[in-house]
C-alpha positions in Angstrom: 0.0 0.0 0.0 1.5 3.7 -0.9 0.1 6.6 0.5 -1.1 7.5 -3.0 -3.1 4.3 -3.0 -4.0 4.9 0.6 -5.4 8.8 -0.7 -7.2 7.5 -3.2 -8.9 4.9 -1.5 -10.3 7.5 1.2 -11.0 10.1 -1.2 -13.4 7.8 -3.4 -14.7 5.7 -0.6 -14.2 7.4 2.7 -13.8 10.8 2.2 -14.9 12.1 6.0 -12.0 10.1 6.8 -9.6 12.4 4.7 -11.2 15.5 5.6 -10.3 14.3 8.9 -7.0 14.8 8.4 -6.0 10.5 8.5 -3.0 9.6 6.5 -0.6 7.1 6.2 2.4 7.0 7.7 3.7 3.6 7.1 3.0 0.3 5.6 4.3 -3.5 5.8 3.4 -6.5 5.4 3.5 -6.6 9.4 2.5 -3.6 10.4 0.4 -0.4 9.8 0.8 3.2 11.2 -1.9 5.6 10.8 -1.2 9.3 11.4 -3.8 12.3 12.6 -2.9 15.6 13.1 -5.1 17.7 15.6 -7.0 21.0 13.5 -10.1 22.2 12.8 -11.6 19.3 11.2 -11.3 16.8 13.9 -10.8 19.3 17.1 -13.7 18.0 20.0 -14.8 21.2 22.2 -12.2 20.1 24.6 -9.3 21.2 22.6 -8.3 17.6 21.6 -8.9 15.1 18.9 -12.6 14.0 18.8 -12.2 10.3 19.7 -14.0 9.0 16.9 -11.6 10.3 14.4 -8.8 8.4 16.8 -11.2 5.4 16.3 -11.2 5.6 12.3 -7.1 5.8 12.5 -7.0 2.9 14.7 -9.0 0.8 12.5 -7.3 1.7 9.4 -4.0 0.8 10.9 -5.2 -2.9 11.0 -8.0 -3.0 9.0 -5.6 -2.1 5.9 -3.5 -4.8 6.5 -6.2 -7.0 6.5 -7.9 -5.8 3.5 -5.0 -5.9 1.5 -4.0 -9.5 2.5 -7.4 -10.7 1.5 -7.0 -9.1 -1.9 -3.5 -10.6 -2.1 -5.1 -14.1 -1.3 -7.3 -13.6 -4.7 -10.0 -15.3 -2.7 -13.5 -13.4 -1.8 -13.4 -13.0 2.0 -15.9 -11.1 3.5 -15.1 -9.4 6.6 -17.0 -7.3 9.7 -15.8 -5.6 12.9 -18.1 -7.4 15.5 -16.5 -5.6 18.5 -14.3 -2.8 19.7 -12.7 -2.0 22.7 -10.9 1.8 23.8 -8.7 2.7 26.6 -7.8 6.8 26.6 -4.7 7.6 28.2 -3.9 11.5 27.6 -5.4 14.2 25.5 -5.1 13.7 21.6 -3.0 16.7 20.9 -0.3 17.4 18.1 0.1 14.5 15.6 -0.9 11.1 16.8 -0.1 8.0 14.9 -1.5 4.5 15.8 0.2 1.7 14.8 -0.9 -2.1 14.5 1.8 -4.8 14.4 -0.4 -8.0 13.6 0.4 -8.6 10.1 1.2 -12.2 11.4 -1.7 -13.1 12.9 -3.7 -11.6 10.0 -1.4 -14.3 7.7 -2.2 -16.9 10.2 -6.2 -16.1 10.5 -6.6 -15.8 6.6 -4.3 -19.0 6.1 -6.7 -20.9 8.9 -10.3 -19.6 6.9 -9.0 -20.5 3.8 -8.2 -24.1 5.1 -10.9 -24.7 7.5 -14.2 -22.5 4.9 -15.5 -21.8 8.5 -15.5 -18.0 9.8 -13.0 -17.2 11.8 -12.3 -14.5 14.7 -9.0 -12.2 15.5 -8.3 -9.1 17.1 -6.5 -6.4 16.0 -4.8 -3.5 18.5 -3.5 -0.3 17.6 -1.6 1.7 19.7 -1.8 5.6 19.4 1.2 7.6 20.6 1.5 11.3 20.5 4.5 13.4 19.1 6.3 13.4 22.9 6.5 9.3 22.5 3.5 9.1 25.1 0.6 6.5 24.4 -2.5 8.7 24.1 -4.9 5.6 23.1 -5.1 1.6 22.4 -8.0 0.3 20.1 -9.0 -3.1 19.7 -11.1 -4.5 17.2 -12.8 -8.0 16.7 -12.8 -9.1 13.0 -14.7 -11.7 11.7 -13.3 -13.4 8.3 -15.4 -15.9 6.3 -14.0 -17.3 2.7 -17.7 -16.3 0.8 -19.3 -19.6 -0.7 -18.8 -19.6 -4.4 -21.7 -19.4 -6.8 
């Protein structure tokens, strides 16, 4: 995934989530990392990042991967978040990047539906840290994968 990709995809399917000021910072085939800048756009009346824009940066930081690894596979999975948790440490202030380091346990989850045609569970955390190196938030999201029956 480049970040043109990555702009291209929010600005034709998401684009509240570009407005938002979500970009991305880095890609592998292990990890994610999601940056959001506090401004005007995603500012709560607090004078920090509205938490639900921190929520749309965590999600893409593993639900990218994830994505992208099921269109690698070349096999129609479908896929839902079924549950989320949130844990706020500090004010959202500055930028904030979250970054999710299960690329593995995507590989192994896609690997295990492929094999077994039966849906299959895993959670995803992202970690959000501000520009000081101080974690502000962790996310963590419940996927559901299921290999779609073929026609």
């Amino acid at each position: 995934m480049t970040e043109k990709a990555f702009e291209d995809y929010l600005k034709t399917h998401i684009p509240i989530a570009w407005e938002a000021g979500v970009r991305l910072q880095y890609y592998s085939d292990k990890s994610c990392s999601i940056a959001v800048t506090l401004g005007r756009m995603n500012q709560n009346p607090f004078g920090s990042m509205f938490w639900a824009v921190e929520g749309m940066a965590a999600e893409f930081a593993g639900g990218i991967m994830l994505l992208n690894k099921i269109q690698d596979s070349g096999i129609s999975i479908s896929t839902l978040v079924i549950d989320g948790t949130m844990e706020f440490y500090k004010k959202a202030v500055g930028t904030i990047i979250f970054t999710c380091s299960d690329g593995n346990l995507i590989d192994q989850q896609i690997d295990l539906a492929l094999c077994s045609k039966e849906a299959q569970t895993l959670e995803l955390t992202s970690v959000g840290w501000d520009e000081a190196g101080d974690q502000v938030a962790r996310f963590t999201f419940q996927w559901s994968i299921k290999v779609r029956a073929e026609d």
